[in-house]
N, C-alpha and C positions, 0 to 999 in steps of 0.2 A: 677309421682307416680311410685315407685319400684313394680314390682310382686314379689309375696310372696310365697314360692313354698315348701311346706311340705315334708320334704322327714324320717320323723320317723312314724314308725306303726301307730300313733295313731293320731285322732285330737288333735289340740291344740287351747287352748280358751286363747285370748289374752286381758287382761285390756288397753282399752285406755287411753291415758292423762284425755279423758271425763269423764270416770268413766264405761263407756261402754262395753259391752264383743262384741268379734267377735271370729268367728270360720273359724278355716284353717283345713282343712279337709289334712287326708294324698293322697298325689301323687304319693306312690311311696317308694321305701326305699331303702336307701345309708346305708349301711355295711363296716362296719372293721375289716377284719382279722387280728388276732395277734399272735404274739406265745412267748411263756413263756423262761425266760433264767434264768436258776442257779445262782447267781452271790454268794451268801458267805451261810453257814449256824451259827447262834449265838445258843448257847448252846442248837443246837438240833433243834433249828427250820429254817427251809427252808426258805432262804430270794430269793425272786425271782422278774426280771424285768419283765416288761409285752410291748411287742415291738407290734408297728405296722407292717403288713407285705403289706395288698394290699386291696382299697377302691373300692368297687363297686355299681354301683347303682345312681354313681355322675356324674350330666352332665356336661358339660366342663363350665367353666363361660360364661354368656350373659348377656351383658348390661340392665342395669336397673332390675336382676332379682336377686332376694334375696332367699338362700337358709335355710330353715330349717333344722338343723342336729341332732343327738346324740353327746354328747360330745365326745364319742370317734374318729368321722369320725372328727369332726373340730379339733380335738386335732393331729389327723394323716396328715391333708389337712392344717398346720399353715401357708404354704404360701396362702393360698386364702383370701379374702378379701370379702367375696361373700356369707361366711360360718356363719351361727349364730345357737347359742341355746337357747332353752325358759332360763326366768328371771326368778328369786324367784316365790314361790309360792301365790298368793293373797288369802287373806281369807274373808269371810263378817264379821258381825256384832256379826254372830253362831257362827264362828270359821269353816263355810265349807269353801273347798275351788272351789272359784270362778274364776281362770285361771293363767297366768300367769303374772308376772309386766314387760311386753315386752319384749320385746329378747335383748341377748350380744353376743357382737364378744370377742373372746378370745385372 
């Protein structure tokens, strides 16, 4: 079985295949700096790229251990394998919403 290792601010409630919620508490949190690049402006409006510049916060990979990110750190980290972010949002019966529908790798 993989460890599961939260690294955004916040808990995350995860839907099991069962129908079950479980709660991954944050450990921690892995950061992406970025900085912004001019590239063209269209009739007046500022088109600009948005670049990664340097991740921190992120342990180096270890076997068997699965990380919890923000979409911007896995989006910056795409060679890792190790990296996931929460799935769609799940909702109940109310329409509250009740956690997420597991996690994806990007």
């Amino acid at each position: 079985m993989a460890k599961i290792i939260n690294l955004t601010p916040l808990s995350i409630d995860v839907v099991l295949t069962s129908g079950e919620t479980i709660c991954i508490p944050s450990s921690g949190i892995a950061r992406c700096s970025k900085r912004e690049i001019h590239v063209d402006t269209i009739d007046g409006i500022k088109i600009t790229r948005v670049m990664p510049v340097e991740t921190t916060g992120l342990p180096d990979p270890k076997d068997g251990t699965i990380y919890i990110v923000s979409r911007e750190v896995a989006d910056a980290e795409r060679d890792r394998d190790d990296l996931m972010i929460p799935g769609d949002i799940e909702y109940n019966q109310y329409n509250e919403v009740i956690g997420y529908k597991g996690l994806r790798i990007l």
